[in-house]
N, C-alpha and C positions, 0 to 999 in steps of 0.2 A: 357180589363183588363190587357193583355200582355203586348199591346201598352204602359200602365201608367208605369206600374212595370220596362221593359227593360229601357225604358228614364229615369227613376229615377234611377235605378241600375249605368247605363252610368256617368251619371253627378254626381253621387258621387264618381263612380271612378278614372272620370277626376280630380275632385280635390283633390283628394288623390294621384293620380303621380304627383301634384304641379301646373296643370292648373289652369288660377286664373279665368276663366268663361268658360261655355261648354253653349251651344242653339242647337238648333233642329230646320230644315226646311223642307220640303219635296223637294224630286228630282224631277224636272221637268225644262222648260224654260223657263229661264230668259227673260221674255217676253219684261219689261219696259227697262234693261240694253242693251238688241239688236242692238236696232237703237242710243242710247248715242254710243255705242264700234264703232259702223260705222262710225257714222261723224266723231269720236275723231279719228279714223284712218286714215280717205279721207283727214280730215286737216292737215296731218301728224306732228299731237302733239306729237308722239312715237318716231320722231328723228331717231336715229338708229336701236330702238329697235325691229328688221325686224321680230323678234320673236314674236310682237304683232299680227301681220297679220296672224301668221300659226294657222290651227285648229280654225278658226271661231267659228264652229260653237259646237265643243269642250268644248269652255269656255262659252257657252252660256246656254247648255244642259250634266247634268252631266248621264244621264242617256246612253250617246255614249264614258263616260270614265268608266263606271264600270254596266255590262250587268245586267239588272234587279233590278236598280240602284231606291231605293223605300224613303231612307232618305239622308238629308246631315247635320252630326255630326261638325259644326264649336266649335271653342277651341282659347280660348286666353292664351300667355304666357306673364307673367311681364316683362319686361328688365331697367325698371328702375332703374337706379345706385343709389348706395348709397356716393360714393365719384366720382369727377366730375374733368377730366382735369385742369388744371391750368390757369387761363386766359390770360395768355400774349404769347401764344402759338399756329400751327396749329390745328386745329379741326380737332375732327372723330364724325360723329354720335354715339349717346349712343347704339344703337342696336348693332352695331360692336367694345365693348370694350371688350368685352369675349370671348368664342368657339363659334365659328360659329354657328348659330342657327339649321340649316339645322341637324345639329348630332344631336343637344340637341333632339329638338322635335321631329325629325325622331322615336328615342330611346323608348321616350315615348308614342309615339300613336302607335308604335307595342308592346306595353304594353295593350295599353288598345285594342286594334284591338286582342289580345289573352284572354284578360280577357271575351272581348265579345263573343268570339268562344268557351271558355272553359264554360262561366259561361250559355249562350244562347241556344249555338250547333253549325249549321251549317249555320254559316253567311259568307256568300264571302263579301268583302272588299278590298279596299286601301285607303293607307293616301298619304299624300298631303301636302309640306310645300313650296307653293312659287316657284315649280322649275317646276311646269304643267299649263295647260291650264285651270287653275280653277280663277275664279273670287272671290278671296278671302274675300271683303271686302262686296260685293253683300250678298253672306250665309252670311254670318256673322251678315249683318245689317237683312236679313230676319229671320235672328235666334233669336230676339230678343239681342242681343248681343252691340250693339249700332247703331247708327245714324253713315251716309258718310258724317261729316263736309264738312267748303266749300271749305277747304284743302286737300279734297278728302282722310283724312286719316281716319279710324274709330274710333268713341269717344262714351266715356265710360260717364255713368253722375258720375257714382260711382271711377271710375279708371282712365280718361283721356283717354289717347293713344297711352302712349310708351308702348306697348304690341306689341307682333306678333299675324299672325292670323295661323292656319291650319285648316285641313282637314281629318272627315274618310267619305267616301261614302260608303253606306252599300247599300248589298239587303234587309233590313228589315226594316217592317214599326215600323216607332216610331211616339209618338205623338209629333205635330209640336209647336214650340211657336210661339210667337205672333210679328210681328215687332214692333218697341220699336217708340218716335216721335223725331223728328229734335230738337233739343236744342241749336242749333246757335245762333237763334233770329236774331238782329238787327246787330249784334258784326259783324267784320270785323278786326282784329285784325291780323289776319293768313296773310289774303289779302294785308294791309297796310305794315307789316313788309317784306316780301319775300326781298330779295334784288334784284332781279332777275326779277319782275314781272310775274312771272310763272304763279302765279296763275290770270288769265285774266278776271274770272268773276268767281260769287261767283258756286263753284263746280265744274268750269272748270278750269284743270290744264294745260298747253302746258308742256309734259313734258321735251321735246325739251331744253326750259328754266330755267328749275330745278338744280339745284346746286347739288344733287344726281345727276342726271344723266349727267351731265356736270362732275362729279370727277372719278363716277364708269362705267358707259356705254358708253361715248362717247370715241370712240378708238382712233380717229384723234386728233389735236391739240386743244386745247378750242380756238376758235373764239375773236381776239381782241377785239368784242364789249363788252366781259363781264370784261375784266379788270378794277380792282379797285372793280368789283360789288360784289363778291366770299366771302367776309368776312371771310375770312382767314380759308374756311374749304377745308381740304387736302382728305376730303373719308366724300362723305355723306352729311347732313344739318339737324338740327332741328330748325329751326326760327320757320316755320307755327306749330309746337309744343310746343317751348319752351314756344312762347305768348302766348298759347290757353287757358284763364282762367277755364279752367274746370281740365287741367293737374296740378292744385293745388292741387287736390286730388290723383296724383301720389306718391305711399308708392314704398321704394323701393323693389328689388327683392327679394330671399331668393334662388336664385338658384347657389350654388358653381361654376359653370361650366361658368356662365356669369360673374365672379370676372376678373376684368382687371391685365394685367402687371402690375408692378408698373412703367415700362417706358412710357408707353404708358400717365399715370395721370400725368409724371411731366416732361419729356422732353420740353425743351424749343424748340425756332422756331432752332436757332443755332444747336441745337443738330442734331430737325429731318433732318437741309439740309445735314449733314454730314451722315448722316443712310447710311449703309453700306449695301449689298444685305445680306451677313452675319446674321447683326445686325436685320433686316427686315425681314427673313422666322426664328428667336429665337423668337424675339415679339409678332408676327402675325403666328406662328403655330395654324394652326386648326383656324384661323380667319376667321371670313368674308371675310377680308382688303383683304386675297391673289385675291380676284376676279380679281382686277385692278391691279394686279401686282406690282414685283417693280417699273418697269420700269414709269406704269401708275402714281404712288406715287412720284415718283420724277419728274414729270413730271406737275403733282400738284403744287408740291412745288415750284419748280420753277417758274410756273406761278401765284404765289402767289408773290413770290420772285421783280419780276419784279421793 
């Protein structure tokens, strides 16, 4: 009877601090994900991302990141913009056009990580947004929350998937939902547009090849092969999104703190290559964008420039 009442309690309060979907899974190992995280790292599709390798067995078992670890509380936020860059300009992904995500959500899951301890008792917990060894998109899809397109990103039948995902792992049982089924179908859309071929087969991404990770993660120089391939985005990519016909059903946000500059919507290319280090920590205060630096950004640009 607790079980029902706590999960319901939870997910109403999720969306009431603004979350736009809450699922429930139970803590345990990620049995079918194990051996996919293995090969995706022996082939080394992570590129740089030497961080993928630490804590194996971490992101596989959340019950070795929060002791007596009995549910996992996944949470989707909106990020969908309501006005959209200008198009004869460098690209940023839409997730990086406001405050950093990391602050926004952080803020709010120890919102509701106190609402459960005041309103419950004594629950140990932590949240989780993207910065741990947690398998975000994994909970997420066993939370009933959507399907892992073959874009590998999480898709909503109702929402699409310019959404974030996080995290509260609880010691307390809650009732689990149900995983939700594939909605892809036939469609290859994702696949066909990359510019990049990143994505090599349907639900395998190299993410090596990725235009995200070729803008924000890779430290070194971007590799002559992909010139010309970049489509002019200077932080980030949403092709395998923008195509996905199910993100028709993307409403935009409602969250103040994800409202862009107004440089960042209309800056031409001309302007950004002039962006001054100055000009770059006023725009991008509290951004994402600071991850890759300036230095990273114009470095970008440049090799867009070419």
């Amino acid at each position: 009877m607790n079980k029902a009442k706590y999960s319901l309690m939870i997910k109403k309060e999720a969306l009431r601090l603004g979350f736009m979907s809450c699922g429930i899974s139970k803590a345990d190992f990620l049995e079918v994900e194990a051996p996919r995280l293995e090969k995706w790292l022996n082939q080394n599709m992570h590129g740089q991302m030497q961080y993928m390798e630490n804590h194996f067995d971490k992101r596989l078992d959340p019950r070795l990141l929060v002791e007596g670890a009995k549910s996992v509380v996944s949470l989707t936020l909106n990020y969908y913009p309501q006005e959209q860059q200008r198009e004869d300009t460098f690209k940023i992904s839409k997730y990086a056009y406001g405050e950093d995500y990391h602050f926004v959500i952080k803020d709010k899951l120890k919102d509701l990580l106190a609402f459960i301890q005041d309103n419950i008792g004594e629950v140990d917990g932590r949240v989780f947004v993207d910065s741990a060894p947690v398998l975000d998109k994994a909970w997420a899809a066993k939370s009933g929350l959507g399907w892992i397109g073959k874009n590998n990103n999480l898709i909503s039948r109702q929402s699409g998937s310019f959404f974030f995902i996080a995290e509260l792992i609880l010691d307390l049982e809650l009732d689990a939902d149900g995983i939700t089924t594939d909605h892809c179908g036939t469609c290859t859309k994702c696949i066909d547009a990359c510019p990049t071929n990143a994505i090599e087969q349907p639900y395998i991404v190299n993410g090596s090849k990725c235009i995200s990770y070729l803008t924000i993660e890779l430290k070194d120089a971007i590799p002559d092969e992909f010139q010309g391939e970049i489509d002019d985005w200077m932080f980030g990519c949403d092709v395998c999104q923008d195509v996905c016909p199910w993100n028709r059903f993307a409403k935009p946000h409602s969250e103040p703190r994800f409202s862009p500059k107004e440089e960042l919507i209309n800056y031409n290319k001309q302007e950004w290559k002039e962006l001054t280090r100055e000009l770059f920590n006023g725009i991008y205060k509290k951004s994402a964008v600071k991850r890759t630096k300036y230095e990273g950004l114009m470095r970008n640009i440049d090799f867009l420039s070419r």
